[in-house]
N, C-alpha and C positions, 0 to 999 in steps of 0.2 A: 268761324263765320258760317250763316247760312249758305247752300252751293249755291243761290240765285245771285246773293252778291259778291260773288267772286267775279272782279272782272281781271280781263290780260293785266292790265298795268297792279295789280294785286301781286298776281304771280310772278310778275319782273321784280317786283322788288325784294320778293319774297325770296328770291334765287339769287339774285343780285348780292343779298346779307349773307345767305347761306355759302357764297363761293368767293365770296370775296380774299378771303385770304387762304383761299386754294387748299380747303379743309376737305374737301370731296372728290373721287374720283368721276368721271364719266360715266361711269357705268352705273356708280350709285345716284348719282341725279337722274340716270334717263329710266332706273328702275322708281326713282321716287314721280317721276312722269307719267310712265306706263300703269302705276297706280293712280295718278292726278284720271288718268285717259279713263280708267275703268270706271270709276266709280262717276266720271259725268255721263259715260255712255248709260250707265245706266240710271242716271236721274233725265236725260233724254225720254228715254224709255216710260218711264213715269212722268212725262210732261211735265217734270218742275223747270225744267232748264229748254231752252230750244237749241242753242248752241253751244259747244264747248270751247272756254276761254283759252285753256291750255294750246289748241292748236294755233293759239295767234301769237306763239312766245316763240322767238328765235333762240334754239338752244344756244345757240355758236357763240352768242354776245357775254356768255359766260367764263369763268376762269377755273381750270380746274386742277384737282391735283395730281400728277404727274406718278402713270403706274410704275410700281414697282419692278426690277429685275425678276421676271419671270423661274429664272435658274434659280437664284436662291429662295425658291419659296416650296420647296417641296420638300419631301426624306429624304435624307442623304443615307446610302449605303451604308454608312458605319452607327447614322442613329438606327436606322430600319433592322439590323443584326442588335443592337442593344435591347430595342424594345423589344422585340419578338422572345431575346433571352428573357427578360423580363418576365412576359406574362406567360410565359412557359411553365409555371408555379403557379398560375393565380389562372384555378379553374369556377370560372362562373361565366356566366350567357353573355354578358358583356366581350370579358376576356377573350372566351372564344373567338367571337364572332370577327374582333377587331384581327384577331391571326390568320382565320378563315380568309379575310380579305385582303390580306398579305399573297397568298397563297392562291389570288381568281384574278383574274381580270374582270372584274363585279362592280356593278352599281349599290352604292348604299342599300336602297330601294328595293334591287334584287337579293341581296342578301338577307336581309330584314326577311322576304317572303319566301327563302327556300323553305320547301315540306321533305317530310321523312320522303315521302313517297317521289322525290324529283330525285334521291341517290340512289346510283346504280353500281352497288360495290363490285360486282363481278368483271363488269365493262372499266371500271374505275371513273366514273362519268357524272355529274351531277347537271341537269338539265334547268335552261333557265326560262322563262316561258309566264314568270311576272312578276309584280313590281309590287310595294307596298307603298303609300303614299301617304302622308298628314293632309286633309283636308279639312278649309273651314265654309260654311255657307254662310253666306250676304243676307241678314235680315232684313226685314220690311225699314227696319229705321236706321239701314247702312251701318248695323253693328254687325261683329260677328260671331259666331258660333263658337263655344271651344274646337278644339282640334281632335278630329277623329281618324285613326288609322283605318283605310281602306286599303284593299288588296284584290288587284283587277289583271285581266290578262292581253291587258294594252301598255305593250313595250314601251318606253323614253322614246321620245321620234316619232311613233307612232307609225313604225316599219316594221318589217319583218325580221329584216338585220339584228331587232333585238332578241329574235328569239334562237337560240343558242346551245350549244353544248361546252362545258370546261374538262378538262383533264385534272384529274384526284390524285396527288401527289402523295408517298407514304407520310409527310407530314400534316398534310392533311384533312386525310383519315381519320389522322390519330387527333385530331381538334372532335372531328365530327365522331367519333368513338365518344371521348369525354360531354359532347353535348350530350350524348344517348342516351347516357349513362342521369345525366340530370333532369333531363326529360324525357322518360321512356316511354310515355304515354299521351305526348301534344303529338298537335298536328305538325306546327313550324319546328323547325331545327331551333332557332331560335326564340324563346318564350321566358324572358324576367317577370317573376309574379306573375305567371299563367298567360301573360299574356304580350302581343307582338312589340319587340322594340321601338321606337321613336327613331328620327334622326336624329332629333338634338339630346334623347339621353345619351345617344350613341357617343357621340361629339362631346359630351360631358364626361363621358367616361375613359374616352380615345385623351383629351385633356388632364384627364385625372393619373393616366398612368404615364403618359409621356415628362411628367412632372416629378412623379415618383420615379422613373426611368431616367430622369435625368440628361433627355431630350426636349428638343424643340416640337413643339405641339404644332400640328397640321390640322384642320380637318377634316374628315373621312374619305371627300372627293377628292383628296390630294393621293394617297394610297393608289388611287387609279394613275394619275400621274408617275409615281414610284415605279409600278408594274409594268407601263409602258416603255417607261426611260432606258430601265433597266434588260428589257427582253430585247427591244432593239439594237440589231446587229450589222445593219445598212442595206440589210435583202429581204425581211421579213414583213414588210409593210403591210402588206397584203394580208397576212396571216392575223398580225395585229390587230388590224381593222375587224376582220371576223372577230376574236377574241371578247374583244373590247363592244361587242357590237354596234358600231359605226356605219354607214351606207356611205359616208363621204373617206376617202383620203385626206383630204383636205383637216376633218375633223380629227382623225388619230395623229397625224403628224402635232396640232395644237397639243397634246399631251406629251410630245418626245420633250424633255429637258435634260440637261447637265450631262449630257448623250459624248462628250466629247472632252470632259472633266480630266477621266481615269482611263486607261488603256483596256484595260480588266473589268470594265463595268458590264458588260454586256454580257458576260460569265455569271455572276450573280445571282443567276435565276436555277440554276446550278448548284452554287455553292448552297441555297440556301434549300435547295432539292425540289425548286420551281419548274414544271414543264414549260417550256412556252411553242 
């Protein structure tokens, strides 16, 4: 439909069909909203629309489907030692990188954009300080661009909290030894075909081994959950929160799961030669 005749009762019914039988979560309707919200705000902007319809729909009259058990949706300790065996053998810029983040309390994003020059082997320290992102731009006729990687020195948050130091475990190293060795000559740690990883190859590939591993596939943002779960010892909150770069409590506690499973789980990070 053109955006002019979109009216509210359009959009009820539209949502009305879509949630009827409680095929959607909350979160993914109010993400299909928050895209409804952008794209009138900016035909506003361009004077085709004066008002936008979307604000006159009561989310609440909708039905939706009921989240999942948070606990079972992450690595489990005995998959997270499988796979790791796994790609312990399978050295390419992918394989690395998904060990690497085993091994950090890292964003996607930040990992994607570490440089040779953020490792600091003698301190054992790799410095994070930014982020690589997929962006597309909004053309004149509300299409959009392909996806282009940029790489900016504006943290997640857009605090300072993101900007950070991690501790280099001798496993490591020894990842970031094997990337050197396959690119001795890039800028990023990380470069498939010259050039900076995707999330979603990431996630394709994180998919592709967990498959072949003979685990349950996660993706990428979940490994941060894993890291959290598992460092937690019921005193280290705080430390966490740094780690993880967070400026809320509130927000590192959202990643502790399955905290309370295994007696032994808190160890973990230990066995598998994890600083935390």
């Amino acid at each position: 439909m053109k955006i002019g005749e979109i009216k509210p009762i359009t959009l009820i019914r539209f949502f009305r069909e879509a949630t009827k039988e409680r095929q959607h979560t909350h979160k993914r309707i109010s993400n299909a909203r928050s895209v409804l919200n952008g794209i009138m705000s900016y035909a506003i902007e361009e004077e085709i629309i004066s008002h936008k319809p979307v604000s006159d729909v009561n989310f609440k009259q909708f039905t939706y489907k009921p989240v999942e058990v948070q606990s079972d949706n992450v690595f489990s300790r005995d998959d997270t030692h499988k796979l790791l065996h796994y790609l312990s053998c399978i050295t390419e810029p992918y394989s690395l990188a998904i060990q690497l983040s085993f091994y950090l309390f890292i964003r996607i994003g930040e990992t994607k954009a570490i440089r040779w020059e953020d490792i600091d082997y003698e301190n054992r320290m790799v410095y994070l300080h930014r982020q690589a992102t997929c962006e597309r731009t909004l053309n004149d006729d509300l299409t959009f661009s392909k996806k282009e990687v940029k790489v900016g020195n504006q943290m997640k948050g857009n605090t300072s909290h993101g900007f950070r130091k991690q501790f280099l475990t001798d496993e490591a190293i020894k990842i970031l030894q094997k990337a050197r060795e396959l690119n001795p000559h890039g800028v990023y740690v990380f470069e498939p075909n010259g050039e900076i990883m995707t999330t979603d190859s990431f996630n394709r590939r994180l998919k592709k081994y967990c498959k072949e591993a003979g685990v349950p596939y996660h993706s990428s943002h979940k490994i941060r959950f894993y890291n959290a779960s598992t460092a937690f010892d019921g005193n280290n909150l705080t430390t966490l929160g740094y780690l993880m770069g967070h400026s809320e409590t509130a927000t590192t506690l959202h990643y502790l799961r399955n905290i309370n499973k295994r007696k032994n789980d808190r160890f973990a990070f230990q066995k598998l030669g994890i600083s935390s």
